[in-house]
N, C-alpha and C positions, 0 to 999 in steps of 0.2 A: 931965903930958902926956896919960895916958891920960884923966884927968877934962876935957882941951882938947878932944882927941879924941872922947869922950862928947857932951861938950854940942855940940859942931860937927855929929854925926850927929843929934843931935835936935832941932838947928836945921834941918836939913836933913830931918831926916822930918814936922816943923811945917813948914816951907815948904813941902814936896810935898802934906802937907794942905790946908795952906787952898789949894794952887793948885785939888785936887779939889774941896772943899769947892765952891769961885769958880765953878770950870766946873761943877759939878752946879746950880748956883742959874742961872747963866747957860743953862743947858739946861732949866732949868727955866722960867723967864722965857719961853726963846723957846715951848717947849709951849704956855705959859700965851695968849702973842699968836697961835699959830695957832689953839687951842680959840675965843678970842675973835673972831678971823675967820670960822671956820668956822657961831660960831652967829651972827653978824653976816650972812653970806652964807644963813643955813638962815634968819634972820627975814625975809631979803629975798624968800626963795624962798616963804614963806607968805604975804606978801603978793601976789607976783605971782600965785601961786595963786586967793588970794581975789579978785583983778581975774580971772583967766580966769572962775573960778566965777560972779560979780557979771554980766558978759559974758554968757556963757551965757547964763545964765539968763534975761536981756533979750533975745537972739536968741531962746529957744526960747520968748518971751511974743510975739515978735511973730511967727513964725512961726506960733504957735499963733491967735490974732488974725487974719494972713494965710488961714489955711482955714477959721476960722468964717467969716469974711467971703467965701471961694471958694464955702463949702457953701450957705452964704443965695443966692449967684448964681447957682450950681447949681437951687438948688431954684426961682428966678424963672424960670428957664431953661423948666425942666421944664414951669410951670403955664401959661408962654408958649407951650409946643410945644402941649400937652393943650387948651388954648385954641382954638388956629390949629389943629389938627387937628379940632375937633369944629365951625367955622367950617366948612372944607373940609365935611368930612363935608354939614354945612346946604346947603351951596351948591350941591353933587353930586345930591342930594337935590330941592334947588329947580330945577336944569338936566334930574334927568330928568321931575321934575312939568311942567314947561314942554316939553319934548320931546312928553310924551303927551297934554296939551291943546294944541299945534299939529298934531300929528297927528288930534285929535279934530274940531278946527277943523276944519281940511281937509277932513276926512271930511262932517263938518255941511254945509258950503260947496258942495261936490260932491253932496250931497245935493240940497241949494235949489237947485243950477243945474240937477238934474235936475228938480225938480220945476218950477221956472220954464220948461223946457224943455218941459218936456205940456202 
């Protein structure tokens, strides 16, 4: 009896093992599929990375592209203005030479009428 009783309790602390043993492999399993997600979900994460990066970098080439291309129209700008202002300038220039030979005329004019006039 006691030897029934023996081996009945060590069937019974062998079956409480492997249920442990079962549920630790089981818990281990499931660790094992979350680690596996997690770097499934961290590879994904690297590559959406690398598309922002890639992104990027193609926005900050065409922005970059966008003000050389502002700074050149800028600068046409500029030689445009310096241009037309040194026109101006000629012109101002030619309006008062022409102001003082009409007035010189005149003067010459009224001259010869006086003197046609003796």
């Amino acid at each position: 009896r006691k030897l029934a009783r023996s081996e009945g309790r060590v069937a019974e602390q062998e079956k409480s093992a492997a249920s442990a043993a079962e549920s630790r492999r089981a818990a281990a399993a499931a660790e094992q599929a979350q680690v596996a997600e997690i770097e499934k979900q961290l590879e994904e994460s690297k590559e959406e990375l690398a598309k922002l990066e890639r992104s990027r970098a193609k926005d900050l080439e065409q922005i970059s592209s966008a003000l050389t291309a502002e700074q050149a129209r800028v600068a046409s700008l500029k030689e445009q203005l310096s241009s037309t202002q040194k026109r101006v300038t000629e012109m101002e220039n030619t309006t008062l030479e022409n102001s003082r030979l009409r007035e010189e005329l005149v003067s010459e004019q009224a001259h010869a009428a006086e003197l046609e006039g003796q």
